[in-house]
KEPA-102976 format. One line per 4 residues: number of its first residue (from 1); their letters; for each residue z, y, x of C-alpha. Coordinates in steps of 0.25 Angstrom, whole numbers, plus 5000, padded with zeros to 4 digits. Example, Ala and Ser with C-alpha at 12.3 -4.5 7.8 and 13.67 -1.06 7.14 Angstrom:
1) as) 5031 4982 5049  5029 4996 5055
# end
This chain:
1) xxxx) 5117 4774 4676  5123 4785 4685  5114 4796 4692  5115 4792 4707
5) xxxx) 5123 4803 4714  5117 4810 4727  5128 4813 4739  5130 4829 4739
9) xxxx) 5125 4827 4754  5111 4826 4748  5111 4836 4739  5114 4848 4748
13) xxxx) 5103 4856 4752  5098 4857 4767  5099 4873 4770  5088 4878 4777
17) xxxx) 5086 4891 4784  5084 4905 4778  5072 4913 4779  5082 4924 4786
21) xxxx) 5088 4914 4796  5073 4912 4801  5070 4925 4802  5081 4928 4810
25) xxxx) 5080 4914 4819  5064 4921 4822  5071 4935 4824  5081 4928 4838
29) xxxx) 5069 4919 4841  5060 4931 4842  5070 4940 4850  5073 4929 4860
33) xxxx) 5059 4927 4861  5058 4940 4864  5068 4943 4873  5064 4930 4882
37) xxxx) 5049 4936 4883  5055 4949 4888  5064 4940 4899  5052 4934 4902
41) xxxx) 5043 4946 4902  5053 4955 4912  5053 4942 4923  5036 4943 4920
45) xxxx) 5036 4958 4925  5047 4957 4934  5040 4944 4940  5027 4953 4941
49) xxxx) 5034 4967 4946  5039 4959 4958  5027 4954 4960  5020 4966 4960
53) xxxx) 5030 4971 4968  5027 4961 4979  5012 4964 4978  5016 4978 4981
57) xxxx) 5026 4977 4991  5016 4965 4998  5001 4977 4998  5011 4988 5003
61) xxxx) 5017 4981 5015  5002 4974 5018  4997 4989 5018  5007 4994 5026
65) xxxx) 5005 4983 5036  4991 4988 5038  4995 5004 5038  5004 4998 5051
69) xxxx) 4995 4990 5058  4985 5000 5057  4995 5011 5062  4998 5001 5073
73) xxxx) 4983 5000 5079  4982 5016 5081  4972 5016 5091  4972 5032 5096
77) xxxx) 4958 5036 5102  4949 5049 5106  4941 5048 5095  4950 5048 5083
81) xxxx) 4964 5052 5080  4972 5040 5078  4980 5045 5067  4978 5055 5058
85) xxxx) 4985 5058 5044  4978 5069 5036  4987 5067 5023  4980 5058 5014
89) xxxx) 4973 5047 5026  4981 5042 5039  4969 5037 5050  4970 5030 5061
93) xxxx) 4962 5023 5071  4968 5010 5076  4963 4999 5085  4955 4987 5080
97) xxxx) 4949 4975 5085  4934 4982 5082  4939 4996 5089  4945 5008 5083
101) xxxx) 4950 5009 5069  4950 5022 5058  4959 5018 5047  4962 5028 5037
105) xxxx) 4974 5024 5027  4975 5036 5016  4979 5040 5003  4969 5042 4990
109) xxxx) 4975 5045 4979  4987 5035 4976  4980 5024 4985  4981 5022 4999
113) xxxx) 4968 5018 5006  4966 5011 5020  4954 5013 5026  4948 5007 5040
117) xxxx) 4936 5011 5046  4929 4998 5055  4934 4998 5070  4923 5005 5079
121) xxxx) 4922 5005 5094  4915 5019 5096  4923 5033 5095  4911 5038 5087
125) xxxx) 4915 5028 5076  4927 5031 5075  4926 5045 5074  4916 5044 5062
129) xxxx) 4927 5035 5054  4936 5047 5056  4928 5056 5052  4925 5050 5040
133) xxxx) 4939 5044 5036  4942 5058 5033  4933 5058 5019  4940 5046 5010
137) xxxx) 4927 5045 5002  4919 5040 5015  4930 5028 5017  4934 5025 5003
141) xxxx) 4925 5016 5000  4931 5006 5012  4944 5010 5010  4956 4999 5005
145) xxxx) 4968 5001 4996  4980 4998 5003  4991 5005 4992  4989 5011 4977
149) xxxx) 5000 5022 4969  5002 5027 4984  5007 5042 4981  5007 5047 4992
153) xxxx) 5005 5042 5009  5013 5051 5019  5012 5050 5032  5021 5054 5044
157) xxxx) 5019 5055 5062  5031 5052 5070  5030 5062 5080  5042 5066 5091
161) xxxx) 5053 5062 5083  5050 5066 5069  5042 5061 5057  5030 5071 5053
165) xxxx) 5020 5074 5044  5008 5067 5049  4999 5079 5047  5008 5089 5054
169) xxxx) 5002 5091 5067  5006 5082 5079  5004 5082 5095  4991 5083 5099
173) xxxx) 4985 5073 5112  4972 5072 5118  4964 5061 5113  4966 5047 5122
177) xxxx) 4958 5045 5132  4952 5031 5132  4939 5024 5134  4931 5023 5120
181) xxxx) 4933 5008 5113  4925 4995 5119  4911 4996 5114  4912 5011 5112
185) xxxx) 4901 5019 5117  4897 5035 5119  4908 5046 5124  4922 5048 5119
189) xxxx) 4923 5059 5109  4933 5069 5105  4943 5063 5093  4941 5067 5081
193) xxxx) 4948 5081 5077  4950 5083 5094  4963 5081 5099  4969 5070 5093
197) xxxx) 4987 5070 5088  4994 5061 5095  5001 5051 5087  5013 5051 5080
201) xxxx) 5022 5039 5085  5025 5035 5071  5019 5035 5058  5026 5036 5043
205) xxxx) 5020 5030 5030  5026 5035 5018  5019 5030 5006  5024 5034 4991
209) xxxx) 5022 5022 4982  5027 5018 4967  5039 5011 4974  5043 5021 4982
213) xxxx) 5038 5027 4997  5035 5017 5009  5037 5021 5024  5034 5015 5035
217) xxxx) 5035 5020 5049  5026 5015 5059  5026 5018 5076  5012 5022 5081
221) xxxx) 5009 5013 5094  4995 5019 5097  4985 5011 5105  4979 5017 5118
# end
């Protein structure tokens, strides 16, 4: 009896793959990978550098929003000057529903600090907050941060038809004469540091931040 003869077909063998063409199918499928968590990782960061971003630009223009409406409520009386820049802490007193106002915004170290002192009615008061604005450690404590990595805050007075340095010396007016706030009691007294400079009729902001300067130039509208 004859041996059965199998088909050729059935006897070739099935090739499979090599160790090498493994290796170097793991090798594209790891830098694929690789390059598609790199994509993915540069929209992460830029997604959260926008955001950032936004966070940044949102605090600055809140901040600056209060710096103007305080600027706007300049309330100029006999007791203290309305505005006053030293170098380091722009003051100011400005009108508030409780009475008159100190509010000191300044510059400590790389942060820029507002600080309010509570509305008083009578010109004592409001002298004594003055006089103690000037030592920082006396009102740090009730002090808010308003901006951080500030390098420096300048400050400028319109005055004629120039800008100038807010220290330089300005015009000099006698102090307004005007009946003391409602509820104030005891005589007028003399403003603090005497005759008081008249106001400027503009004031400039510049302040240096890691994105650059920021300006901003504000009319002063006293109150009488």
């Amino acid at each position: 009896m004859s041996a059965r003869r199998i088909p050729p077909r059935l006897t070739r063998k099935v090739r499979g793959f090599t160790l090498i063409e493994v290796l170097v199918a793991m090798f594209i499928m790891a830098i694929m990978a690789t390059m598609a968590w790199q994509g993915v990782d540069g929209l992460v960061r830029a997604r959260d550098g926008a955001q950032r971003s936004g966070e940044v630009a949102l605090r600055l223009s809140t901040v600056l929003a209060q710096w103007e409406q305080d600027l706007a409520q300049i309330q100029q009386s006999s007791a203290a000057p309305g505005l006053k820049f030293d170098g380091a802490s722009l003051r100011m007193t400005r009108r508030s529903p409780g009475g008159i106002q100190l509010v000191v915004w300044t510059l400590q170290g790389t942060t820029w600090y507002r600080w309010a002192a509570p509305p008083v009615t009578r010109i004592q008061d409001l002298q004594d907050w003055w006089i103690r604005s000037q030592q920082w450690a006396a009102i740090q404590g009730d002090a808010l941060k308003m901006l951080e990595d500030v390098g420096s805050q300048q400050v400028y007075f319109y005055r004629g038809n120039s800008w100038s340095n807010a220290q330089s010396t300005g015009d000099y007016e006698a102090p307004p004469v005007q009946p003391p706030p409602q509820g104030a009691s005891g005589p007028a007294s003399a403003p603090v540091g005497g005759e008081q400079e008249a106001l400027p009729t503009g004031v400039r902001l510049v302040l240096a931040l890691p994105s650059g300067p920021v300006t901003r130039d504000l009319m002063v509208r006293p109150s009488l």
